[in-house]
C-alpha positions in Angstrom: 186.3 309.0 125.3 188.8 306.7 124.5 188.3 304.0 121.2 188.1 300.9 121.8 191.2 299.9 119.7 193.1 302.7 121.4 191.9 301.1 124.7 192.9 297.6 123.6 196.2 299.1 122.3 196.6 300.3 126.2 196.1 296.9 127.4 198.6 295.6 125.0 201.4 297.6 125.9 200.7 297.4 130.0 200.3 293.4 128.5 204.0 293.0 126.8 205.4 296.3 129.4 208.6 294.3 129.9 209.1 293.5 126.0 208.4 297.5 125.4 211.1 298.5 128.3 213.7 296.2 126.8 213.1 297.3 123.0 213.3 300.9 124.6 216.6 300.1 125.9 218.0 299.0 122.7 216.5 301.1 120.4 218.2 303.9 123.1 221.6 302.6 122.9 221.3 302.4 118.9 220.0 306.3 118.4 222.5 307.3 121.9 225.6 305.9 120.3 224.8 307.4 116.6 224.4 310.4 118.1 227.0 311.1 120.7 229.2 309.7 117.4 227.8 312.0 115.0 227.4 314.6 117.6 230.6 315.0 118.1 232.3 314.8 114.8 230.1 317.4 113.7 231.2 319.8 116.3 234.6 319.1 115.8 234.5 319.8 112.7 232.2 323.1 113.2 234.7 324.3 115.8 237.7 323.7 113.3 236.1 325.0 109.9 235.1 328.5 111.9 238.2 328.6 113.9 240.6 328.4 110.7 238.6 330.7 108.9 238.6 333.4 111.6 241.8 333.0 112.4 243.1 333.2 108.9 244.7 329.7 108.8 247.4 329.9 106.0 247.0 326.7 103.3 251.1 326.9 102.5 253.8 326.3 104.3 257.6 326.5 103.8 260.8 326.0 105.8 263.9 327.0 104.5 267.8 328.2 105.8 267.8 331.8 105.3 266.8 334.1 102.8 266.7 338.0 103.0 263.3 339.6 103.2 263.4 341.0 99.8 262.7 337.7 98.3 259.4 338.2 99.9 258.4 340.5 96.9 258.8 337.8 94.7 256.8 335.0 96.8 254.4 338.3 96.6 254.6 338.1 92.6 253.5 333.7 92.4 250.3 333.3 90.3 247.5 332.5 92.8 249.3 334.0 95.9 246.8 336.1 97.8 248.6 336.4 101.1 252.2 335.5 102.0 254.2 336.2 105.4 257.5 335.4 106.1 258.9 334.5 109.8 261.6 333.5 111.9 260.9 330.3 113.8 263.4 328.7 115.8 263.9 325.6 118.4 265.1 326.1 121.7 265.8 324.4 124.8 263.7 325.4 128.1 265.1 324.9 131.3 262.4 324.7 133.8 263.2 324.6 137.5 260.5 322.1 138.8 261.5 319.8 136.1 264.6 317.7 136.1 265.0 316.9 132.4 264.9 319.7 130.1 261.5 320.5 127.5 261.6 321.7 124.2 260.3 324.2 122.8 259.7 326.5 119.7 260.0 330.4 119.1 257.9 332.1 116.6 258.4 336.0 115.9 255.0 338.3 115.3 255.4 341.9 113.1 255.9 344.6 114.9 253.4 346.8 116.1 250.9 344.8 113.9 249.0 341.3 114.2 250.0 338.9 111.6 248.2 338.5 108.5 247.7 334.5 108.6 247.9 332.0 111.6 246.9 334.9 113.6 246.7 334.4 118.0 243.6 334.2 120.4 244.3 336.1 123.2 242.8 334.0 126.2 244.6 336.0 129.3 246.8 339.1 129.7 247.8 341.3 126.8 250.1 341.0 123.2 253.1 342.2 122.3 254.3 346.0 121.9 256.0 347.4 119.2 259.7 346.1 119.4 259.1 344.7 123.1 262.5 342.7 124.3 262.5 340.0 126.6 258.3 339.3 126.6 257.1 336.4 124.7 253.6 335.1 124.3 253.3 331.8 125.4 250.7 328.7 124.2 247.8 327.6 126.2 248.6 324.5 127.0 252.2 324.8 128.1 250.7 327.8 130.8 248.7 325.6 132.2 250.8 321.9 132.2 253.7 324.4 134.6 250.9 326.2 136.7 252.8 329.8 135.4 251.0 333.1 135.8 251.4 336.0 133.5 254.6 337.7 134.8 256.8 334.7 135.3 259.9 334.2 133.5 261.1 331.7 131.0 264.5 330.0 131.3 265.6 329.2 127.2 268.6 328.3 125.6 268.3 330.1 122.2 271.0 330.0 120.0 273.5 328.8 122.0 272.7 331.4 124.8 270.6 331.4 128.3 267.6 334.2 127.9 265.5 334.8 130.2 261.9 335.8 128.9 259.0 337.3 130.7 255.3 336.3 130.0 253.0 339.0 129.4 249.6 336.8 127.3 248.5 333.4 126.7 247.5 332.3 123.5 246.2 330.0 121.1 247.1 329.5 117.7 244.9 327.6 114.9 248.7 326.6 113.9 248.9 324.3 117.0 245.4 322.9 117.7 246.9 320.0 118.4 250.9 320.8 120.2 253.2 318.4 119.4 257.5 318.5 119.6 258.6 317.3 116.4 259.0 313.3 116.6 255.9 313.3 119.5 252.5 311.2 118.9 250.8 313.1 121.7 250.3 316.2 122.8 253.2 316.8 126.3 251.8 320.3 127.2 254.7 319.9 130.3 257.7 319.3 127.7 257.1 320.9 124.5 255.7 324.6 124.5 255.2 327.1 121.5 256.3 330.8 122.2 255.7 333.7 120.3 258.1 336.6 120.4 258.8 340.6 118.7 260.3 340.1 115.0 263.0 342.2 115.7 263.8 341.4 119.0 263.8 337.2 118.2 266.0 338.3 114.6 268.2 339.6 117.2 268.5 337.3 119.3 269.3 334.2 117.0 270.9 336.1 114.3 268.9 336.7 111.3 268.2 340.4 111.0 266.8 341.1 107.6 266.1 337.9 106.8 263.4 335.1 107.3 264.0 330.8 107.6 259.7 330.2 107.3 256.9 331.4 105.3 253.4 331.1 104.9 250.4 331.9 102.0 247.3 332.3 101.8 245.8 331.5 98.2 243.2 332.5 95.9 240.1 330.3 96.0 240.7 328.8 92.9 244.5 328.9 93.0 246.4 325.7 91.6 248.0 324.9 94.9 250.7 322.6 93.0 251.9 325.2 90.3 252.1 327.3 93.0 253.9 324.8 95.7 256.5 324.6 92.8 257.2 327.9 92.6 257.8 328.8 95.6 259.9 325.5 95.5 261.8 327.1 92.7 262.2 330.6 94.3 263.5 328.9 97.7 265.8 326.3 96.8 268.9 328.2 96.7 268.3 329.4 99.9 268.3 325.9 101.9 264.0 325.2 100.8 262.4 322.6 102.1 259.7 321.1 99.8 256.4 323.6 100.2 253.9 321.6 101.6 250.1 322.8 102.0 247.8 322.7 104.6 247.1 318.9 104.5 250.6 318.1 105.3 250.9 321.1 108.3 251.7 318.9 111.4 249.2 320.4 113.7 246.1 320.0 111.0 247.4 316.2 110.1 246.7 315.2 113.7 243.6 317.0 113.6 242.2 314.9 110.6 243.1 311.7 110.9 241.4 311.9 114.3 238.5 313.1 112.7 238.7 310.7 109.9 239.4 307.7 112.6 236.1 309.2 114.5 234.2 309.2 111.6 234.8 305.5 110.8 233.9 304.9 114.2 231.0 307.1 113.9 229.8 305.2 110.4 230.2 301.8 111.8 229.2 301.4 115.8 225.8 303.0 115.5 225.0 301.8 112.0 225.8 298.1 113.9 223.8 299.5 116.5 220.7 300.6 115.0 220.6 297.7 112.5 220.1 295.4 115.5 218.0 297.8 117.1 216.0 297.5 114.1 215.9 294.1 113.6 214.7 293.4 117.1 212.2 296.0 116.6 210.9 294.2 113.3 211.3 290.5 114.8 209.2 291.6 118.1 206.3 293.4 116.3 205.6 290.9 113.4 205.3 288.1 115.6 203.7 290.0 118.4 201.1 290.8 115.4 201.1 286.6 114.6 200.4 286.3 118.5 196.8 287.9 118.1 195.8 286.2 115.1 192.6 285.3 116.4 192.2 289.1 117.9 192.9 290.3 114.4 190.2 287.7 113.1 187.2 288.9 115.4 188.3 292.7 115.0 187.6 292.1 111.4 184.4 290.2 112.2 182.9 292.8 114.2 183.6 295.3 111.4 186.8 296.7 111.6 188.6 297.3 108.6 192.1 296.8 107.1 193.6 300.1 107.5 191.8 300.4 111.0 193.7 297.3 112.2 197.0 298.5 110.5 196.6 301.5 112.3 196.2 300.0 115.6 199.2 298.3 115.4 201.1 301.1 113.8 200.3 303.1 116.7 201.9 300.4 119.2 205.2 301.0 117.0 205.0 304.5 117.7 204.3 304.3 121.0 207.3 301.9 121.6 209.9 303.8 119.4 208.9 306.9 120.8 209.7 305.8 124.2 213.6 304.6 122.5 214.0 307.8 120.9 213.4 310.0 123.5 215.5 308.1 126.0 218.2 307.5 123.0 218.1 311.3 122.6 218.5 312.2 125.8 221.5 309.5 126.6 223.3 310.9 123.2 223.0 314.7 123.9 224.1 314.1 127.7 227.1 311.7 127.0 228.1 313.4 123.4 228.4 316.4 125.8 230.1 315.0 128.3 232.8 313.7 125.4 233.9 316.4 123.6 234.8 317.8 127.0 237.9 315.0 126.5 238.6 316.4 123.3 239.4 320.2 124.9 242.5 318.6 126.6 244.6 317.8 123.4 242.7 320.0 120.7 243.2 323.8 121.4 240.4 325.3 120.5 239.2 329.1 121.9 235.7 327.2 122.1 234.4 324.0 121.5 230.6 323.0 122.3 228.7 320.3 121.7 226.3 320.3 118.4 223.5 318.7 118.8 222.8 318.2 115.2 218.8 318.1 114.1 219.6 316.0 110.8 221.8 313.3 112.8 218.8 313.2 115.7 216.1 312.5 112.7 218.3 310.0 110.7 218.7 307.8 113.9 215.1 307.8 114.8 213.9 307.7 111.4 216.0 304.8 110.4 214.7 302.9 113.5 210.8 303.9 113.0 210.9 302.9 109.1 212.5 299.6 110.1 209.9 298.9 112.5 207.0 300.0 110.8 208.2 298.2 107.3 208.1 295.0 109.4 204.7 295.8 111.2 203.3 296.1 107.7 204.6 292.6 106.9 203.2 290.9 109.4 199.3 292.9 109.3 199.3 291.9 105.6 199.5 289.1 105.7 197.4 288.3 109.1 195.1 291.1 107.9 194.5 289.0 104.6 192.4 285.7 106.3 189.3 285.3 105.9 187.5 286.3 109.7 186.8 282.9 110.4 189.9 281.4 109.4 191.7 284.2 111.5 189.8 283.9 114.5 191.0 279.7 114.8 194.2 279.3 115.8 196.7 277.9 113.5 196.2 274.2 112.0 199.2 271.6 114.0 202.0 271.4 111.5 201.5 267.8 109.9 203.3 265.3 111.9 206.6 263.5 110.4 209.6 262.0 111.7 212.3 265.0 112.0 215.5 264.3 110.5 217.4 263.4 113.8 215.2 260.9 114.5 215.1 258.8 110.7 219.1 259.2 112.1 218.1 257.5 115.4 219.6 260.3 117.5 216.6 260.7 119.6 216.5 257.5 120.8 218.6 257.8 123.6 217.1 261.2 124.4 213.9 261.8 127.0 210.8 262.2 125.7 210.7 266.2 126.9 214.1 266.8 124.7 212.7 265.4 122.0 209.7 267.6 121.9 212.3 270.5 121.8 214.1 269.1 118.7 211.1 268.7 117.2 210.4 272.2 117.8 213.9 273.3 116.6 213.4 271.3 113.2 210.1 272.5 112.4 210.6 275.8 112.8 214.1 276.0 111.7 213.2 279.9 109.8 212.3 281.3 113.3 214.9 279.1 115.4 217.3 281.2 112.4 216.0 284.9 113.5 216.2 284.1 117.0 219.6 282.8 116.8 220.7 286.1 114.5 219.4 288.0 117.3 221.6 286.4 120.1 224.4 286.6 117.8 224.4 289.7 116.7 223.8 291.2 120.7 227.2 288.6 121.3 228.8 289.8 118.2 228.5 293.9 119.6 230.0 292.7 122.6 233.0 291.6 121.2 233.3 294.6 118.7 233.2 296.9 121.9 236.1 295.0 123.6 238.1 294.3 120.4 239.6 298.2 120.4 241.0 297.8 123.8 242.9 294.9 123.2 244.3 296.0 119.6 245.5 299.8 121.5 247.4 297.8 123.8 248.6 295.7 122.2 249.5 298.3 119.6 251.3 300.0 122.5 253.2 297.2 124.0 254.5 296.1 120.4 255.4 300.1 120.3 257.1 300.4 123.1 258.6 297.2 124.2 259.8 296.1 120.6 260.5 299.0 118.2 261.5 301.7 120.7 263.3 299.8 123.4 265.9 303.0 124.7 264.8 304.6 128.4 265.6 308.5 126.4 265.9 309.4 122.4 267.7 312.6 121.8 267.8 314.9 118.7 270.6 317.8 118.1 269.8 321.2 116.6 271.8 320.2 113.4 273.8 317.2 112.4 276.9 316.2 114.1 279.9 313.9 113.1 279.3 310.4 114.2 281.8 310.9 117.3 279.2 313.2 119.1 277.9 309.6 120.7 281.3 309.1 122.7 280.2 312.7 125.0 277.1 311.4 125.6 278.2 308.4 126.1 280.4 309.4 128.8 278.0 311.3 130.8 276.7 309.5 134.3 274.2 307.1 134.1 274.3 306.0 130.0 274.5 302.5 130.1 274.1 302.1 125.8 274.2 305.0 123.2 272.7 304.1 119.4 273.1 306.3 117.3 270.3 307.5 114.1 269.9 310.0 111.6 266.7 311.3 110.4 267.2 313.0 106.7 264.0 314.4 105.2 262.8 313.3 101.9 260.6 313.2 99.2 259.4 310.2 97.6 258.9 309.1 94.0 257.3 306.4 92.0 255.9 306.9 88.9 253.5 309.4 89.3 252.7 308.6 92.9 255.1 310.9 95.7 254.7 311.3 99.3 256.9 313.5 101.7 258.7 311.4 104.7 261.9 311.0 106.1 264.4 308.0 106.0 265.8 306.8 109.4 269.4 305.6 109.3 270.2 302.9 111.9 273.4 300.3 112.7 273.5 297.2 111.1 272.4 295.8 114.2 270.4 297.9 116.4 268.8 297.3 120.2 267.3 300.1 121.6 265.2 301.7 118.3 264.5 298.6 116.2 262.3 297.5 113.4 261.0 294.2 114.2 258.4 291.9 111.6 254.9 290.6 112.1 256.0 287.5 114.6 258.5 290.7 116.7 261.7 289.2 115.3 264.0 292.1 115.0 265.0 292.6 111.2 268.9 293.7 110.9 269.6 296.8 108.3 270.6 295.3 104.9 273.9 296.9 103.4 271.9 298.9 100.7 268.4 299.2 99.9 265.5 300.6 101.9 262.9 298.7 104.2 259.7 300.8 103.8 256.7 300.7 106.3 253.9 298.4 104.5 251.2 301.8 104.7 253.6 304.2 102.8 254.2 301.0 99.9 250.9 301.0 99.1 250.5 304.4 98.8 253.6 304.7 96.6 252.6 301.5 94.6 255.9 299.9 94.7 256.9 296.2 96.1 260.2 294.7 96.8 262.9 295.1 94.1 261.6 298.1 92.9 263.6 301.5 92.7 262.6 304.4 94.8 263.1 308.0 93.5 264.3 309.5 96.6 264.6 313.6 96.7 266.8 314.3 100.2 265.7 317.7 101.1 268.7 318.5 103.0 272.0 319.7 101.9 272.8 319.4 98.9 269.2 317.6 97.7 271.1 315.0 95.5 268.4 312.5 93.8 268.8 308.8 94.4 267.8 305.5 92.9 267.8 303.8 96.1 266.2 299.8 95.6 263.5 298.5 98.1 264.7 295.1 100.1 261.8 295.1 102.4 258.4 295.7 103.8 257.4 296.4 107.5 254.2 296.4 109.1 254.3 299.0 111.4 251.4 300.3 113.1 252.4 304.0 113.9 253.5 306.1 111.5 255.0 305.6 108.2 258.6 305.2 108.3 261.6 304.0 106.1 264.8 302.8 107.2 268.6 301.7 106.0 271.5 301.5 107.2 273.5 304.6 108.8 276.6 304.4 107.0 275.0 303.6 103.6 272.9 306.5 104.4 276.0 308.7 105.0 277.5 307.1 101.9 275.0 308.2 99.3 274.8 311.7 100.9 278.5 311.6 100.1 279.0 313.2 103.6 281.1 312.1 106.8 279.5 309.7 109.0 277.0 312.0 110.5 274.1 312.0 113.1 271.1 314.0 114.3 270.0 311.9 117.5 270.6 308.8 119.4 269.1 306.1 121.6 269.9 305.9 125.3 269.6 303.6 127.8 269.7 304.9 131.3 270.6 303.9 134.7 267.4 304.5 136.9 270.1 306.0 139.4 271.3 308.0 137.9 268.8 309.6 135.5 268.2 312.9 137.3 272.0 313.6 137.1 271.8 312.7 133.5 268.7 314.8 132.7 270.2 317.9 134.1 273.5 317.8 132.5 271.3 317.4 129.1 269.6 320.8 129.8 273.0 322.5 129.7 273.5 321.5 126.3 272.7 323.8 123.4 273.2 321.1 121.1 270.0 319.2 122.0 267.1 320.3 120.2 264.6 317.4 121.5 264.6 315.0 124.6 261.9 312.3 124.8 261.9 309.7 127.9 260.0 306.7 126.1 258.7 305.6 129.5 256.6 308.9 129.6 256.1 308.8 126.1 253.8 305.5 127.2 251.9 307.6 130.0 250.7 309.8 128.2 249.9 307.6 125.3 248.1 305.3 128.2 246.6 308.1 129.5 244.9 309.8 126.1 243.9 306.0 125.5 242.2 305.9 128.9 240.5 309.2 129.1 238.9 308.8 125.3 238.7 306.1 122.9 238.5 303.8 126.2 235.3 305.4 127.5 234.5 305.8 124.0 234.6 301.5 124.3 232.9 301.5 127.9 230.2 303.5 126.2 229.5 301.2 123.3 230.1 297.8 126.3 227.5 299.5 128.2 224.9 300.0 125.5 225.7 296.1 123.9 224.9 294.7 127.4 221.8 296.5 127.2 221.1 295.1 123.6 222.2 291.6 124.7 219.6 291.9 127.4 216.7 293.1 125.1 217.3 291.2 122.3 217.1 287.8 124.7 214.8 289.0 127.0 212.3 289.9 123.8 213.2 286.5 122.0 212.3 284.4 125.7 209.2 286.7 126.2 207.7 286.2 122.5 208.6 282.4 122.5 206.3 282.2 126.0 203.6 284.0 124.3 203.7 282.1 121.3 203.7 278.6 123.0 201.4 279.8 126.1 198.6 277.3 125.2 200.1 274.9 124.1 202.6 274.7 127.5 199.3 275.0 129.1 197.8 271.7 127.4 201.3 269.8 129.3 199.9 271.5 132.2 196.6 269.5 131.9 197.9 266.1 130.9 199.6 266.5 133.9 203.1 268.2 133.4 204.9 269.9 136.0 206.3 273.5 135.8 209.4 272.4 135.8 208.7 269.9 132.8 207.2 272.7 130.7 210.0 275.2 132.2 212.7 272.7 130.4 210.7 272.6 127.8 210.3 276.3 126.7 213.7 277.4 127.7 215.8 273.8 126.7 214.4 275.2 123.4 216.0 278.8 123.6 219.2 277.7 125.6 219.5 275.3 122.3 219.2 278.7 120.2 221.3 280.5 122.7 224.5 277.9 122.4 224.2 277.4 118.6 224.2 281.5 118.7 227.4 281.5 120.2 229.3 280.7 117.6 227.8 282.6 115.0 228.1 285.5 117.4 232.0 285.3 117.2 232.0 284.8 113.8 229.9 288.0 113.4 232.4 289.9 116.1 235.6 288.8 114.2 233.9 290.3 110.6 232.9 293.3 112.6 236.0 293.6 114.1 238.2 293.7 110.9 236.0 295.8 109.5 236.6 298.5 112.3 240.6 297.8 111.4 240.1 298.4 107.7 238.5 301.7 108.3 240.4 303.2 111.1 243.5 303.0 108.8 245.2 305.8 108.2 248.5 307.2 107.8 249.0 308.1 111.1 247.8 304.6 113.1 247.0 301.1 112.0 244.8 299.3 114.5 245.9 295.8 114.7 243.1 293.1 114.3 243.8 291.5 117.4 241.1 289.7 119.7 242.3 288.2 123.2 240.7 285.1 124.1 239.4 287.2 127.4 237.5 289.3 125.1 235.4 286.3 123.6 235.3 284.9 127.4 233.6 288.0 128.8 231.6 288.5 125.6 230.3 285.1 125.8 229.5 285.1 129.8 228.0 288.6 129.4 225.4 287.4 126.8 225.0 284.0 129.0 224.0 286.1 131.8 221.7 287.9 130.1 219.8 284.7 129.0 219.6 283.1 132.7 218.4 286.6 134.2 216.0 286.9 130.7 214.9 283.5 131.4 214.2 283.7 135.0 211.6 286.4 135.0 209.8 284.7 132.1 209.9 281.6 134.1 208.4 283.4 136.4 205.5 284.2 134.0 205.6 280.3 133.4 205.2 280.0 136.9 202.0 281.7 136.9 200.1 280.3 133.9 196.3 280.2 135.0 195.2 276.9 132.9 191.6 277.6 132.5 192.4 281.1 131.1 195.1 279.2 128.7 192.3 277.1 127.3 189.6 279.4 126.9 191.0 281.1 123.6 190.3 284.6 122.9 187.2 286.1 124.7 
């Protein structure tokens, strides 16, 4: 047999069934969205922790000229040094038939007859290498697939100044190139950059460095001093053309691979956390005054001899009841979509294997948060109906004492109806609840306009990227530096309508004790195509000496304007300058610094030199163009900007934008609930006393105006405090999403705040329309009778 409270709790739920579906729905979209965020952070991070430790992912890298092997004895010899290998890696130039510009690409050797120590290949089709194989080359995963090959197909390459042609005999992934980028990319171009793996001694061969190496990576001891060590191998490799060692934090691939993590772990912290909190909130404001609703019941319960706890527990049980039906719709919604995410994520990370984790600690956090929240308020509200007397309980609640309002000692009312001034009375008396209700609406508005805000600060991060720094139709970058008269051949070829030229020189940074490794970007005085424009898109002009720096890379250096920058070139003959900054830019990709090319030339002491230039290109004539380009040796890198922006527009589409859809689907839901609830609850509250109009002879529609001129009052005063709540939201998602790879711009379009606003407003005329049609259907004698 079933208890009488537990039948009563029955009735009560069938009772307020539409309040308990729409709490549901946003307690769902609360523990969905913490979830599928959560969810899949933690398998990225899974996948990437096991696949780096399997795979023996080295934690030091160099880059250097040449050097002959035996210096590998002493790299051997470097406290802390547990593993080190040394490579050849080289850039060539691919020449693939279906494509009319030429890809880039990059040529790695592997020991012979053995598998390398570190950075060591998953074999996903065919077979490796054989001992001192010519002309077969392992080739990456994604390159494989982006040209539709199949193992036995040959690879056109210009290596070294000569055509090879190289047959494919494995696929393979590398925990080196998770994430495959050509040096200067954002995103991963499977079609135009590809990594390639070849014999030791057939690649030393081939590009002339038998019995020597130009790369080298370590593995260290667990509790190895990376920087003592870094040094080092600095000191060992400088006089062989050394780069500056970097470790593992600073490897290209792994970079990329963080700051997305980082950027969907700020995501992850913020959107549900929003999320549940309003969840919660309605959860709390629903219960305690569905509690205050049944005063009376409360008061004959007691006087029929129910106790405290007994009555607690009754309505604890409704809690339960209602966030067990969210969880376990929120739990299904966040497994299904968090799956149906990190499927995105396997078409620019390169993993052997990447699942979704449905974590057990995330999944009790969301619900837990949400159950706490609710039952914390219930508490609240049984206390302190649970603490009147019966008979006090079981009458309903005194009439507040009458007084003139505020607005009417002003005279406002006077030209107001008799019906609106019963709802600013209303409004003015209750000002605490009017508050809650209003915070409700808001914060449902507020969501909204946090879930469009990303889409309009990516594009217009992309347009400012792409239609005001980098203006050129194709950016070129040559194998080595060449002398500043390299731009007249290129720009002599068919279809250059403008040549720029740049030089990229890499660095390392100095201030105080702060450093960062970069690279300084010579430009004309004046350029057109790759420009550096300021916050209102002004192009800024080169100044004669001195350095503009990017705003992100200033603050972690710690320096201002008029401040001198230690600048280490890494290049040549690494002089060390004192070169003064003249300016800060707010760039939003990247970190990059910038002066003038021929001061740049002149404190290198070296000819005017280059290592790329901007083009602009006839539309006619481009596929001419492109395929003289693949002829040259000389060109390392060729990026069309134009496809540069695809991709870019598509990565944005295919993830953070149904990332956004995601979190505009679950907000609509919360705007819904949280109105709906607040509509529903105000009917209940005021049932009687609409019903008492009714009598003295009020028509529905008189009463209708009545209860909802009240909440389309709250509803309209909500609106701004909505936005207000958005824009805070908002540049709170820009703060955290900083990094040093992307800034998000705090930008907000006024569509945003239009659709926002009309979403929320047609979630209040649908919310109010099916309690109207409760309204509708108000028996009067029922109304009157009081609790039975």
């Amino acid at each position: 047999m079933i208890g009488a409270l537990n039948q009563k709790l029955l009735r009560d739920i069938w009772h307020i069934k539409g309040q308990v579906a729409a709490i549901s729905l946003v307690m769902a979209a609360g523990i969905a969205v913490f979830i599928i965020m959560f969810g899949v952070l933690d398998s990225l991070k899974l996948t990437r922790d096991t696949y780096y430790d399997r795979y023996h992912f080295a934690d030091v890298f160099a880059s250097l000229k040449r050097a002959p092997e035996a210096i590998k004895t002493r790299i051997q010899e470097i406290p802390g040094v547990s593993v080190a290998e040394t490579r050849v890696i080289f850039g060539v130039t691919l020449q693939m038939s279906q494509m009319s510009e030429p890809a880039s690409g990059r040529i790695i050797s592997l020991p012979d007859g053995q598998a390398p120590l570190l950075n060591k290949l998953y074999l996903r089709a065919g077979r490796m290498l054989h001992p001192n194989e010519k002309n077969a080359i392992l080739v990456d995963e994604s390159f494989f697939k982006a040209h539709e090959l199949n193992l036995g197909d040959f690879v056109a390459m210009i290596m070294n100044g000569h055509r090879r042609q190289l047959k494919i005999v494995g696929v393979v992934l590398s925990p080196e190139y998770v994430y495959s980028i050509a040096p200067g990319a954002l995103m991963p171009d499977g079609k135009r950059f590809g990594v390639f793996w070849m014999s030791r001694r057939s690649l030393e061969a081939a590009v002339n460095m038998k019995g020597a190496f130009n790369d080298v990576v370590i593995k260290t001891e667990r509790h190895a001093n990376q920087q003592v060590l870094k040094k080092s191998l600095d000191t060992i490799l400088k006089p062989y053309g050394g780069l500056i060692a970097y470790g593992r934090d600073e490897q290209l691939s792994n970079f990329f691979v963080e700051n997305e993590l980082a950027q969907l772990n700020s995501m992850g912290m913020l959107a549900p956390i929003i999320f549940l909190s309003v969840a919660a909130f309605l959860i709390n404001v629903v219960m305690s005054r569905q509690i205050a609703t049944q005063r009376e019941q409360i008061g004959m319960l007691k006087a029929v001899g129910y106790t405290n706890w007994e009555i607690s527990q009754h309505y604890l049980k409704m809690v339960l009841v209602v966030t067990s039906c969210g969880s376990l719709l929120g739990l299904a919604l966040g497994a299904w979509m968090g799956a149906g995410m990190i499927k995105m994520y396997t078409e620019f990370f390169h993993f052997p294997i990447l699942q979704y984790s449905f974590s057990v600690e995330v999944m009790i956090f969301a619900v837990f948060f949400c159950v706490i929240a609710a039952v914390v308020g219930t508490l609240f509200a049984i206390r302190g109906a649970a603490n009147l007397p019966p008979a006090e309980a079981m009458r309903p609640e005194s009439p507040m004492t009458f007084k003139a309002t505020i607005l009417e000692k002003f005279g406002v009312d006077q030209n107001l109806s008799f019906l609106s001034r019963i709802i600013l009375r209303q409004l003015e008396r209750r000002p605490v609840r009017a508050l809650f209700s209003a915070i409700g609406m808001a914060l449902a508005l507020a969501i909204l306009i946090f879930s469009f805000f990303m889409e309009d600060s990516m594009t217009y991060l992309v347009d400012v990227q792409y239609e005001f720094n980098q203006r050129e139709d194709v950016n070129l970058s040559f194998v080595e530096a060449k002398p500043l008269n390299a731009i007249e051949e290129i720009q002599a070829m068919p279809g250059v309508l403008a040549v720029e030229p740049l030089r990229h020189v890499a660095a390392y940074f100095k201030f105080g004790h702060f450093k960062k490794r970069g690279a300084i970007t010579g430009l004309i005085h004046s350029p057109d195509l790759r420009r550096i424009v300021n916050q209102q898109l002004e192009p800024v002009l080169m100044p004669s000496n001195g350095l503009i720096i990017n705003e992100k890379l200033a603050q972690i250096l710690h320096v201002n304007v008029g401040d001198l920058l230690t600048v280490e070139v890494l290049e040549e003959r690494r002089p060390v300058l004192q070169i003064p900054i003249v300016g800060v830019t707010s760039e939003f990709i990247g970190m990059g610094v910038y002066m003038d090319l021929y001061e740049l030339n002149r404190l290198l002491d070296s000819a005017p030199k280059i290592t790329g230039v901007s083009v602009m290109v006839d539309p006619l004539h481009g596929a001419v163009l492109y395929k003289k380009l693949k002829e040259i040796p000389a060109i390392m890198g060729l990026n069309i900007v134009s496809i540069l922006r695809q991709i870019f527009d598509d990565v944005m589409a295919e993830n953070l934008l149904k990332m956004v859809s995601t979190n505009i689907l679950f907000a609509s839901f919360i705007s819904f609930g949280v109105i709906y609830n607040t509509a529903r609850i105000a009917l209940s509250e005021r049932g009687r006393e609409l019903a008492s109009l009714r009598v003295l002879g009020l028509t529905r529609r008189e009463v209708a105006y009545i209860l909802f001129g009240e909440l389309g009052v709250i509803t309209l005063g909500a609106i701004p405090l909505g936005i207000w709540f958005g824009q805070f939201l908002s540049m709170g998602m820009t703060t955290s999403m900083e990094s040093e790879l992307f800034r998000i711009p705090f930008i907000i379009n006024n569509s945003t705040y239009g659709y926002s606003v009309l979403i929320t407003l047609i979630s209040a005329i649908i919310s109010f329309y099916l309690v109207w049609r409760q309204v509708d259907q108000i028996d009067l004698v029922s109304a009157q009778k009081g609790v039975e």
